[in-house]
C-alpha positions in Angstrom: 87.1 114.5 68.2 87.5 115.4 72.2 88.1 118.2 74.4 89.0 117.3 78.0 87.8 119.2 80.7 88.8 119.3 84.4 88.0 121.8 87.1 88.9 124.9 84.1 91.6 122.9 82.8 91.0 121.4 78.7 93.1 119.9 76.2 91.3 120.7 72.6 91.9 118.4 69.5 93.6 118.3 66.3 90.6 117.8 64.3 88.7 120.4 66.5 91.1 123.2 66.0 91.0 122.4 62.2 87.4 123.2 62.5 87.6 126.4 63.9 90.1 127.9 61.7 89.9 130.9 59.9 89.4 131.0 56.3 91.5 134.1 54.3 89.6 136.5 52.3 91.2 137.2 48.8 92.6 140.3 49.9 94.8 138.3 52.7 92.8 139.6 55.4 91.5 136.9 57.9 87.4 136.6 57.5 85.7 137.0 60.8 85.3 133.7 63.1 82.3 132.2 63.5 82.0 130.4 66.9 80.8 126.7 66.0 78.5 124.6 68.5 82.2 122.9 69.6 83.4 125.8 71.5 79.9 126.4 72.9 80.0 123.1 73.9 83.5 123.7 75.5 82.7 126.5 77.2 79.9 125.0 78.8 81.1 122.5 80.1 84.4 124.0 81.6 82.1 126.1 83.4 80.1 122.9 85.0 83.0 121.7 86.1 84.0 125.1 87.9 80.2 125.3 88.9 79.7 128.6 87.4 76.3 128.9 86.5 76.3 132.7 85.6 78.5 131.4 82.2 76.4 128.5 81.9 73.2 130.2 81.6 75.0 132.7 79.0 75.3 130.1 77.1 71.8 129.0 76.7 68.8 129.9 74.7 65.5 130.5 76.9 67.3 128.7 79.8 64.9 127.8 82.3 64.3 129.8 85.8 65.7 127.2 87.6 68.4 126.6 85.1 70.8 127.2 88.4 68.6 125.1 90.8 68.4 122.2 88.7 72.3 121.6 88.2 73.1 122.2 92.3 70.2 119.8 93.2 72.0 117.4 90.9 75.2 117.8 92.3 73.8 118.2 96.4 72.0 115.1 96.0 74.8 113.0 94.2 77.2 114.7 96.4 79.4 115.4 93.4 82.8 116.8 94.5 84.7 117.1 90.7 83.0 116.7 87.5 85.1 116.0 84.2 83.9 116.0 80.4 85.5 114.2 77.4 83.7 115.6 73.9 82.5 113.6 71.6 81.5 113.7 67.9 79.9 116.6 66.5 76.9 116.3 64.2 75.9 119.7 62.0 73.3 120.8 60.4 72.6 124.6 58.8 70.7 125.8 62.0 70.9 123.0 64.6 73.7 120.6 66.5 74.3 117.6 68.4 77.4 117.4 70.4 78.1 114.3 72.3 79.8 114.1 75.5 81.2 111.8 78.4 80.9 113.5 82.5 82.7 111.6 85.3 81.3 112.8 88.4 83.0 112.2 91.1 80.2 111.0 94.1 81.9 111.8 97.6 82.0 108.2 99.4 81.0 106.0 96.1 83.6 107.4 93.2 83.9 107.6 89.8 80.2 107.8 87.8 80.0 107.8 84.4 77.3 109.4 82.1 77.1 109.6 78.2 74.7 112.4 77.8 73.9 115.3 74.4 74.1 118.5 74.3 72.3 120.1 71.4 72.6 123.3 69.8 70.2 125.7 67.8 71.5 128.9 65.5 69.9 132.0 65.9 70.8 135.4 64.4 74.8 134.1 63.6 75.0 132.6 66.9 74.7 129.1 68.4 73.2 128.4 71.6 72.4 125.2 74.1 69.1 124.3 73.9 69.0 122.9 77.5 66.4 119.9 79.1 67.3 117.8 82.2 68.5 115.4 79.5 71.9 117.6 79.6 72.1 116.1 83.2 71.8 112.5 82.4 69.7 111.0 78.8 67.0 109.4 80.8 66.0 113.0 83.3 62.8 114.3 83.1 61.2 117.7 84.3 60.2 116.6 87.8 62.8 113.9 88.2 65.1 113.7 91.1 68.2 112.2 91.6 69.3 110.0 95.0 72.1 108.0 95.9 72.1 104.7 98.3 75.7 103.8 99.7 76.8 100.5 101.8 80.1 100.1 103.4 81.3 96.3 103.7 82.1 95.3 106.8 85.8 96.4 107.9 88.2 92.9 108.1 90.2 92.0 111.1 93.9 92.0 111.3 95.3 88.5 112.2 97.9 87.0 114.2 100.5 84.7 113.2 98.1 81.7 113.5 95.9 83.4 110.9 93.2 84.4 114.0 91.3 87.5 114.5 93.6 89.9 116.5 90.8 92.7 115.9 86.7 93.2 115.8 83.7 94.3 116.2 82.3 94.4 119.7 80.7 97.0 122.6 81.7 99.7 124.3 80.5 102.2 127.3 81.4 105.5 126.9 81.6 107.4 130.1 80.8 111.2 129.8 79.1 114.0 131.6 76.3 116.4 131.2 77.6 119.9 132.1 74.0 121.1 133.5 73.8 118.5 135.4 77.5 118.2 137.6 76.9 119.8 140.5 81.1 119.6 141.4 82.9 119.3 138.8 85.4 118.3 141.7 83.6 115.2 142.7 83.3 114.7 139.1 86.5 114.9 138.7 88.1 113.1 141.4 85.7 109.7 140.8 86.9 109.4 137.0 90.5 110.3 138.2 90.2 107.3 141.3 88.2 104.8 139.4 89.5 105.3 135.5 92.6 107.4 136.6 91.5 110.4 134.5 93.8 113.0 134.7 91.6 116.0 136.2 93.4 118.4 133.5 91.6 116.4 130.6 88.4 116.5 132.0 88.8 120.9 132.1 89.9 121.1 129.3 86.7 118.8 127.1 84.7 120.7 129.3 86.3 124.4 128.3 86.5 123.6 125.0 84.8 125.4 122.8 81.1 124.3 121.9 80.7 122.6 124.4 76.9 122.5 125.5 75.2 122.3 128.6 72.3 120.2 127.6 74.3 117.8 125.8 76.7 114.6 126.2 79.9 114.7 126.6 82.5 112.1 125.9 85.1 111.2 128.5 86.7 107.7 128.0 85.5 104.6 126.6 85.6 101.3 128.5 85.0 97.8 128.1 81.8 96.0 129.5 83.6 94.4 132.4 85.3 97.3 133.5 81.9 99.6 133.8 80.9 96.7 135.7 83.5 97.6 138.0 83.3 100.8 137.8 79.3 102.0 137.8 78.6 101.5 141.2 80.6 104.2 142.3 80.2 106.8 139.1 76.3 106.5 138.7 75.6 108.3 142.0 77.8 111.2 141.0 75.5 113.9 139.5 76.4 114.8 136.0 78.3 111.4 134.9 76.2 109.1 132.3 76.8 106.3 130.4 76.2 105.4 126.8 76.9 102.3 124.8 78.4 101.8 121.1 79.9 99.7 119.2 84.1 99.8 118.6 86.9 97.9 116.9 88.2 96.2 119.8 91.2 94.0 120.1 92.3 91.3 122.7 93.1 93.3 125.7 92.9 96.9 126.4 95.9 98.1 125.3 97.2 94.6 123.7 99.7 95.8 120.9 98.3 99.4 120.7 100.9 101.3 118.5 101.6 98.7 116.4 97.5 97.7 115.6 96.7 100.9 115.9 93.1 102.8 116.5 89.7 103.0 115.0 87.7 105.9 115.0 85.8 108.4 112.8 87.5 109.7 109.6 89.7 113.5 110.5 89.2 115.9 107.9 93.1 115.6 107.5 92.7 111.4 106.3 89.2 112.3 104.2 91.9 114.0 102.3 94.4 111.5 101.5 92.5 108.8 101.6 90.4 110.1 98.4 86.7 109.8 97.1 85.4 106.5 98.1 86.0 108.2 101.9 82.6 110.1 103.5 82.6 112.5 106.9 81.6 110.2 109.5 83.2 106.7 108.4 84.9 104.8 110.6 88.5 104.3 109.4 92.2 103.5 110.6 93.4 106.7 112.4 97.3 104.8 113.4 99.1 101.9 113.7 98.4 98.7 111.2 94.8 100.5 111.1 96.0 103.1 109.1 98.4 101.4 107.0 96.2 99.6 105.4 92.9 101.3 106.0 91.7 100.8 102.1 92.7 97.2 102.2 90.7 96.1 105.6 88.0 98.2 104.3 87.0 97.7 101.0 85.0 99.6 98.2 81.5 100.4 99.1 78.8 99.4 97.2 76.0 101.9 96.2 73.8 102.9 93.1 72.3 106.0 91.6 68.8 106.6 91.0 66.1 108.7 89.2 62.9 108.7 91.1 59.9 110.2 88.7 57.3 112.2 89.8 55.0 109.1 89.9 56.8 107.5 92.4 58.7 104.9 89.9 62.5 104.6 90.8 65.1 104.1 88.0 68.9 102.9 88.7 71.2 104.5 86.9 74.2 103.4 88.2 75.3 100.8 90.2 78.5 100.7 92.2 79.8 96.7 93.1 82.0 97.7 96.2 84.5 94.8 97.4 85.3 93.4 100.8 87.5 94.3 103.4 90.3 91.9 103.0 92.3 90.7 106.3 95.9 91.7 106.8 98.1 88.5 108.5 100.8 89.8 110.9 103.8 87.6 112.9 102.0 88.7 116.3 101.8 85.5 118.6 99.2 86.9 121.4 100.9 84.8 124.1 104.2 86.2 123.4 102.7 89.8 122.9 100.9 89.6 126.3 104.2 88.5 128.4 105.6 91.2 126.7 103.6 93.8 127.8 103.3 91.8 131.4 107.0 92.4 131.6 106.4 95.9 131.2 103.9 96.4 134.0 104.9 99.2 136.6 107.8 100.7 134.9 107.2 104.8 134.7 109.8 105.5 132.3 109.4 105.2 128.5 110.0 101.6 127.6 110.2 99.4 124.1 110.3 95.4 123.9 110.5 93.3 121.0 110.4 89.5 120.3 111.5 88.2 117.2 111.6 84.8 115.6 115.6 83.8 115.2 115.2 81.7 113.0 112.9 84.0 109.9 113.0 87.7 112.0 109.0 87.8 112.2 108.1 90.0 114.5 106.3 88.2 117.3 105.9 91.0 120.2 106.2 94.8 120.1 105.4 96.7 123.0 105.9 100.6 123.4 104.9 102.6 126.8 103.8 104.7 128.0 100.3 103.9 125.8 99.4 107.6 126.0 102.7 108.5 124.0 101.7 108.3 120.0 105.7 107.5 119.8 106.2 103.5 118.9 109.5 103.0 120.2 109.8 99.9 119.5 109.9 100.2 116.1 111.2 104.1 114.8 112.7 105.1 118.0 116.9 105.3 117.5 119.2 104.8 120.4 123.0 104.4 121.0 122.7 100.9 121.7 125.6 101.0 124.1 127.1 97.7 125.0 124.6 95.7 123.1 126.9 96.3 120.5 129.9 94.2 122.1 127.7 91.4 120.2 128.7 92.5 117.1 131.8 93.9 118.1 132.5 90.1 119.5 132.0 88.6 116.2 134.3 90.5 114.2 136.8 89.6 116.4 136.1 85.9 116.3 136.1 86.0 113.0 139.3 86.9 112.9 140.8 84.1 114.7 140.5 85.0 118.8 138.3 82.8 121.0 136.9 83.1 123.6 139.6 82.3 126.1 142.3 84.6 124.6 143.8 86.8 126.6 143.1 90.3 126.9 143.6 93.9 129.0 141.2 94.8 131.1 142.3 98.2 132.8 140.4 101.3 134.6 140.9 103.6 131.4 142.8 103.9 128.2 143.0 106.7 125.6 142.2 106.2 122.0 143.3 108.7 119.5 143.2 111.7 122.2 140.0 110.2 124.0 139.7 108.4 127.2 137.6 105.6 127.9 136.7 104.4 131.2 134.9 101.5 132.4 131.7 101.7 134.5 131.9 102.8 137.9 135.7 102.4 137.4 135.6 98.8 137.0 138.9 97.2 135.7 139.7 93.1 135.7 143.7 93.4 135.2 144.9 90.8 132.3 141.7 88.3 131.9 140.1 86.8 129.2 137.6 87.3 126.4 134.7 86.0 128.3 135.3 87.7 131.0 135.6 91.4 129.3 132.4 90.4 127.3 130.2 89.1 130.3 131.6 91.9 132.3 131.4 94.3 129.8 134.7 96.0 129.9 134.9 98.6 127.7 138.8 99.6 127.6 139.3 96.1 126.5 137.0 96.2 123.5 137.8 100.3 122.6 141.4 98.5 122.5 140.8 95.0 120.7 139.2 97.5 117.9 142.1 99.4 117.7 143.6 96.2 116.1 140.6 95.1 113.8 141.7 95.3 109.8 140.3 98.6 107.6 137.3 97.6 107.4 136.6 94.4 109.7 133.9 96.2 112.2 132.2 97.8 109.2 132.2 94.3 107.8 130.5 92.8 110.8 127.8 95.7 111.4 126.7 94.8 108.0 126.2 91.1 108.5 123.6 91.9 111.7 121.9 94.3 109.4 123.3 97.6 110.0 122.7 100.0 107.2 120.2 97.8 105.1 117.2 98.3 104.4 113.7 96.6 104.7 110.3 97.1 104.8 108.9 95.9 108.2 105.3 96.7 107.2 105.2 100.0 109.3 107.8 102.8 109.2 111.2 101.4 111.1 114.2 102.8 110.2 116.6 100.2 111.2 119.9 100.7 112.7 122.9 102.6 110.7 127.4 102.5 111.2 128.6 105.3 109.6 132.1 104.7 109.0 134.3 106.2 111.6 136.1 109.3 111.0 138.9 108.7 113.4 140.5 106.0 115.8 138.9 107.8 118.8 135.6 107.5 116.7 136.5 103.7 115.7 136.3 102.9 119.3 133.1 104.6 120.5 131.6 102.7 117.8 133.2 99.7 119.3 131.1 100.1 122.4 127.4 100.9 120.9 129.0 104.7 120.8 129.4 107.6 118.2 127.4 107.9 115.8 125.9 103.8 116.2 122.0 104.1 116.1 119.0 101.7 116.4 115.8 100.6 117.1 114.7 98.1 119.8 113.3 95.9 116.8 116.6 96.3 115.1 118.9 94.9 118.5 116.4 92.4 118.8 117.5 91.5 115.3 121.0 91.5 116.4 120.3 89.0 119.0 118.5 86.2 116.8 121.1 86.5 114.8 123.7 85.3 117.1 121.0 82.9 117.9 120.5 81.3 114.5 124.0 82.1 112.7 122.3 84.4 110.6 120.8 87.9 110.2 117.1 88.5 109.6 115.5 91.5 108.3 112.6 91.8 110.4 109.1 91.7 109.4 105.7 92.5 110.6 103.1 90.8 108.2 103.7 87.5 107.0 103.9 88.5 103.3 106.9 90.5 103.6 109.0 87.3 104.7 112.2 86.5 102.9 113.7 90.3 103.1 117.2 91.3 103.1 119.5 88.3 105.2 123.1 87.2 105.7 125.2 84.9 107.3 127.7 85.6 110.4 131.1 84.8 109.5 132.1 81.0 109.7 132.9 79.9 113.3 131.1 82.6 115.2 128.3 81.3 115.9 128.9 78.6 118.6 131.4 81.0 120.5 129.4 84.1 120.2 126.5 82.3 122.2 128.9 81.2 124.9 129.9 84.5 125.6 126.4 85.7 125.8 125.3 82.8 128.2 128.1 83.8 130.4 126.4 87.5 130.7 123.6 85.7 132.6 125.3 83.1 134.2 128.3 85.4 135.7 128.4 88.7 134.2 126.1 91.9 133.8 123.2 89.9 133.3 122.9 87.8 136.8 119.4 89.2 137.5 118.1 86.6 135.1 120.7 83.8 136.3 117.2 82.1 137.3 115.7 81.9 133.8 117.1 78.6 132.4 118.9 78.8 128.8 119.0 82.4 128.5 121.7 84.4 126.9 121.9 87.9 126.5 123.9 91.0 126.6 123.4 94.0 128.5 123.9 97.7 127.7 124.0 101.0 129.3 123.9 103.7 126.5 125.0 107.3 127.2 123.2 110.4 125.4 122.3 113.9 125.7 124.8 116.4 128.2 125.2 116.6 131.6 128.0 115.2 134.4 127.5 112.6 134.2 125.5 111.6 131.1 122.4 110.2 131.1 122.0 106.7 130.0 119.6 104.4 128.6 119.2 100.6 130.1 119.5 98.0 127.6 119.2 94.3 127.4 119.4 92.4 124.3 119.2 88.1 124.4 117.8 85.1 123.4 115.6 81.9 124.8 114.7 78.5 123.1 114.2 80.4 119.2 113.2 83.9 120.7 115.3 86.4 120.9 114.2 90.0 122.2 115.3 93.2 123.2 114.4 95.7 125.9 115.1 99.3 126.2 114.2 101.7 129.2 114.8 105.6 127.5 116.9 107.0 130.3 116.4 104.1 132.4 120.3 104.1 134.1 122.2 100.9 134.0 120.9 98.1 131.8 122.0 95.1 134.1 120.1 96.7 137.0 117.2 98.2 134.9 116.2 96.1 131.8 117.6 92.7 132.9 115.3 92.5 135.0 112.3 93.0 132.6 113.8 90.6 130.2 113.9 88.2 132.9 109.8 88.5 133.3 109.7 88.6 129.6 111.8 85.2 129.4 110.3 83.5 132.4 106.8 83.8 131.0 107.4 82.5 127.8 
């Protein structure tokens, strides 16, 4: 026989509304209803779980003067956030009760604690009351007891790299700050932390004008590693109001070193306390983006903790014990080698900026690198471009696969028109009747809008889906891939022949695209070792050999000649147009691949890919 209560909300049973009905006088009239010790019972404990005492202590014969006190001590010392009942059996007698009943309190920071407790009833003048004790609370409370709570968080596990080694831990950090009473110019304070950390003068106004700010108190700036205040302390401890203090911090192997994708640790947001539910406390340390987050209850575990009843004598009882669990390590496909040339390649460019490395021959990820850091944006993985001439890869392999190689002979002039639409070539390039390499390394695009034209229903469609377009996978952090939505029209068909249209995708994705005319096969990419085997599929017989000669001739006489120094690379470049304006804007692309990496590089608005990225991916392939 149960009643289920939560937060006002109950379910009563069968056999409990059979108790409670009505019997009918012989005149057909419904006798008067007696309220039984059930819905006392009910009612009481609805209103603990609302925490209204003013209905509780209705409810209660000769309830105590602290009736009130007692159950908010309870719940302020077990920082209970939701309580919930479950009745039990019922035992009556002419002027007494016993109803049995199951709470589940729910302890901010531990979880779900579990008490079979009584509440019993007496009968006076038609009318059943609670006869209340502390035993109500839990079976073993006393007048005089008090309840406590101890709590233990396990220590957070690392995220690893593809070799199964700590990418992340534990170590020290200085945080540099200010004490407003003590800066005599906040000028000077301002122009040492914007010379020696390159503070931006604007951030330090605005911590200091934000309000609550004290006078007499700390004031965090930046946090920096121990060799860098080395560096740095000679010439910020002599400035008047700049101090130092020292903490611990989840640090990784470089500042900076994979930033969006590992994401940051820091203290819980009210926001994440939230979601991330009851075993969550204000001031724990948890994943606020990145890897971090994504799997914040994995690398952290359950903490451990117990309740307890302390007597008036001093002796200590446990009444409930929570186990916890470790922090279990999540294994990602970052190599650090090929994650720091990454980022090396990256060094001194202004403009927004994604690289990725891949494996060619599974898709794990091996690099991801977004700038600026600053930018919350990963690029890399859930930015979506126009990917521009990159595209000619895929482009290139549906025509293989259709019989042409790579010697055939095509058209190569300044413009052509396509279904009402012209099409020119950049900077008004145009190679007269050539061949296929040489309109692929070149990147000609009237010859490939045209070679389109005269692609079967279907064919280009066809080959986006073998390099991945419009399938889905699960990376291991939000990406949403690349997508070729069928063209409307023929002027539409050959935009999308180019990396035009409506073609969009992510660095990771184009990366994809490249190991794949590396390896003969498409990839779905993947982040963390256990989400291998995803979503693959094979380029079209013959393609693979002649695809890669095309793409070595980028780099060795084409688009690509700024990396004609990097032995055994092959790649394609791209220049992407977006957005309005005469003339349009364009992104700088470079997709290609080296020894069983393959990679892209993307500058957002970065102009022409073979002067602009080729020369990043040259860095990138050089150091690797």
């Amino acid at each position: 026989m149960r009643g289920v209560f939560w937060r006002g909300w109950r379910v009563v049973s069968v056999a409990a509304a059979l108790m409670l009905a009505s019997c009918v006088s012989v005149r057909g009239r419904p006798a008067p209803v007696e309220t039984g010790p059930l819905d006392v019972a009910q009612d009481y404990l609805r209103a603990w779980g609302e925490g209204d005492f003013a209905s509780m202590r209705r409810a209660v014969v000769e309830p105590p003067a602290d009736l009130e006190a007692q159950h908010q001590r309870f719940r302020d010392e077990l920082r209970i956030i939701a309580s919930r009942f479950e009745l039990g059996r019922v035992e009556r007698e002419e002027d007494s009760a016993l109803v049995t009943f199951r709470a589940l309190h729910v302890l901010r920071g531990l979880g779900e604690w579990e008490v079979d407790s009584t509440l019993r009833f007496v009968r006076r003048e038609g009318r059943w009351w609670v006869r209340w004790s502390p035993a109500v609370l839990h079976p073993e409370a006393r007048e005089g007891d008090r309840f406590s709570r101890t709590r233990t968080r396990p220590a957070r596990a690392s995220l690893l790299d593809g070799r199964g080694h700590p990418l992340t831990r534990e170590g020290e950090v200085i945080t540099i700050g200010v004490e407003p009473r003590r800066i005599q110019s906040r000028a000077a304070v301002a122009s040492a932390l914007q010379a020696r950390l390159g503070v931006d003068p604007s951030r330090l106004d605005k911590t200091l004008n934000a309000p609550g700010v004290s006078p007499e108190h700390f004031v965090p700036i930046i946090d920096v590693r121990p060799a860098l205040y080395q560096q740095v302390r000679p010439a910020l401890a002599p400035v008047p109001g700049i101090f130092f203090r020292r903490k611990s911090a989840w640090l990784t192997p470089e500042e900076g070193f994979a930033a969006h994708t590992l994401g940051r640790v820091g203290e819980v947001t009210a926001e994440l306390l939230e979601q991330l539910g009851p075993t969550y406390q204000r001031g724990d340390t948890v994943g606020l983006s990145g890897l971090e987050l994504a799997h914040e209850q994995r690398l952290a575990g359950l903490p451990s903790g117990e309740v307890r009843l302390t007597r008036p004598s001093g002796e200590v009882r446990v009444l409930g014990r929570f186990a916890g669990a470790p922090g279990t390590p999540v294994r990602t496909t970052l190599l650090p080698e090929v994650q720091l040339a990454a980022e090396a390649a990256l060094d001194g460019v202004t403009q927004p900026a994604a690289l990725v490395a891949v494996d060619s021959r599974t898709g794990a990820i091996l690099a991801l690198v977004s700038r600026p850091l600053e930018q919350p944006l990963n690029r890399a993985l859930t930015g979506r471009y126009p990917p521009g001439s990159t595209f000619k890869v895929v482009t290139s392999e549906a025509l293989l696969a259709r019989g042409m190689g790579v010697d055939a002979a095509v058209s190569c002039p300044a413009t052509v028109s396509v279904g009402g639409k012209a099409f020119r070539n950049f900077e008004g390039e145009a190679f007269g009747n050539t061949r296929l390499r040489q309109v692929f390394a070149h990147s000609c695009n009237t010859a490939f809008v045209t070679l389109a034209t005269g692609l079967g229903t279907g064919a280009l469609e066809d080959a986006a889906h073998r390099f991945g377009f419009d399938v889905a996978y699960n990376v291991g952090l939000p990406s949403p891939g690349a997508s070729f939505p069928v063209p409307r029209d023929d002027a539409e068909r050959a935009a999308a022949a180019i990396g035009q249209g409506r073609v969009l995708a992510t660095p990771l994705h184009m990366a994809s695209v490249a190991a794949a005319a590396e390896s003969g096969r498409w990839h779905s990419p993947y982040l963390l070792t256990e989400l291998s085997g995803g979503p693959s599929a094979s380029l079209a017989p013959g393609t693979r050999a002649p695809l890669q000669a095309l793409m070595r001739a980028v780099v060795s006489e084409g688009s690509g000649r700024a990396a004609v120094g990097v032995m055994g690379l092959a790649g394609k470049t791209g220049t992407a147009e977006f957005g309005t304006g005469a003339p349009l804007p364009t992104h700088a692309w470079f997709i290609g691949f080296r020894q069983g990496i393959a990679f892209a590089v993307l500058v957002e608005g970065g102009g022409v890919g073979g002067r602009v990225a080729v020369p990043i991916a040259a860095r990138f392939a050089a150091a690797l």
